[in-house]
C-alpha positions in Angstrom: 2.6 -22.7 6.9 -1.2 -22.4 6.2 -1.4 -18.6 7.2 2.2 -17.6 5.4 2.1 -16.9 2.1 6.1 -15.6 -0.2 6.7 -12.1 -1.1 8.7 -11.6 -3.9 12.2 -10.9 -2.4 11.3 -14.5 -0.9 10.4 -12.8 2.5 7.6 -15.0 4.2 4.8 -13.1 5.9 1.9 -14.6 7.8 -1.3 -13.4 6.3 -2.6 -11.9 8.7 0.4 -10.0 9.3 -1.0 -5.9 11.1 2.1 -4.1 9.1 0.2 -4.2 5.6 -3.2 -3.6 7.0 -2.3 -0.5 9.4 -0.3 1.1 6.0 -3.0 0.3 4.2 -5.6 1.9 6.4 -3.5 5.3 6.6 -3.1 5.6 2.6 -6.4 4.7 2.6 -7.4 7.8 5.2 -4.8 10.2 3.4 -5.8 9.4 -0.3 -9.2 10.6 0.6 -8.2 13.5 2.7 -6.6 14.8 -0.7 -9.6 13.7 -2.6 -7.9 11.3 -4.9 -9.7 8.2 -6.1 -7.8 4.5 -5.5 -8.0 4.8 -9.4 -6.6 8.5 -9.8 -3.9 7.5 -7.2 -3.1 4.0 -8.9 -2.8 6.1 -12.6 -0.3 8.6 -10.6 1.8 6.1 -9.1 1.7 3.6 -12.4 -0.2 0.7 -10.7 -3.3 -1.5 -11.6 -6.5 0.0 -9.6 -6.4 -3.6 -8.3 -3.4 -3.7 -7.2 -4.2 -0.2 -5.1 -7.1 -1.9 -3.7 -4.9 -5.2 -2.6 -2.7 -2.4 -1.1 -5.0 -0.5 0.9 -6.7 -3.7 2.1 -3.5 -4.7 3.5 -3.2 -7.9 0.8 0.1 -7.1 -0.7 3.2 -4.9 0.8 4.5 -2.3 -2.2 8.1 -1.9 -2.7 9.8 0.8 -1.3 9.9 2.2 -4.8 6.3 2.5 -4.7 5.8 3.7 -1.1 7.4 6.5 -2.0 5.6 7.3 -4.7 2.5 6.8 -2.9 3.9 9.2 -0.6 4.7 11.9 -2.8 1.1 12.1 -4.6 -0.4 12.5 -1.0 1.9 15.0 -0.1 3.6 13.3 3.1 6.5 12.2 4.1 7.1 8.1 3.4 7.8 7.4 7.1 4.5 9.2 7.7 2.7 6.3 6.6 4.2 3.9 9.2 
């Protein structure tokens, strides 16, 4: 239980699970193709810059709500991210 940690819909993930650091990596790589900041992005999408950084460093898993926000400011398709 060391490397697991509780996601809020009580799903446990290990921490050093590759899901949330591959996502994170390609909003990472699209947010700057489109030239947005992590804070210009976290503004659009109504999330602390923080929290975009936790994201992008694969350190929390959004909601689908917020995928697909993410999603529509980078102008892709949500399953594009996975």
């Amino acid at each position: 239980m060391d490397n697991e940690f509780i996601l809020p819909d009580n799903i446990c993930m290990r921490a050093n699970a590759v899901l949330p650091k591959k996502l994170g990596k390609r909003i990472q790589k699209r947010r700057k193709e489109v030239g947005l900041t992590q804070e210009d992005l976290a503004d659009k999408i109504g999330v602390s810059r923080a929290y975009m950084g936790f994201i992008e460093q694969g350190r929390n898993m959004p909601s689908v709500e917020v995928l697909e926000k993410i999603a529509r400011q980078l102008k892709i398709r949500m399953s594009e991210l996975f």
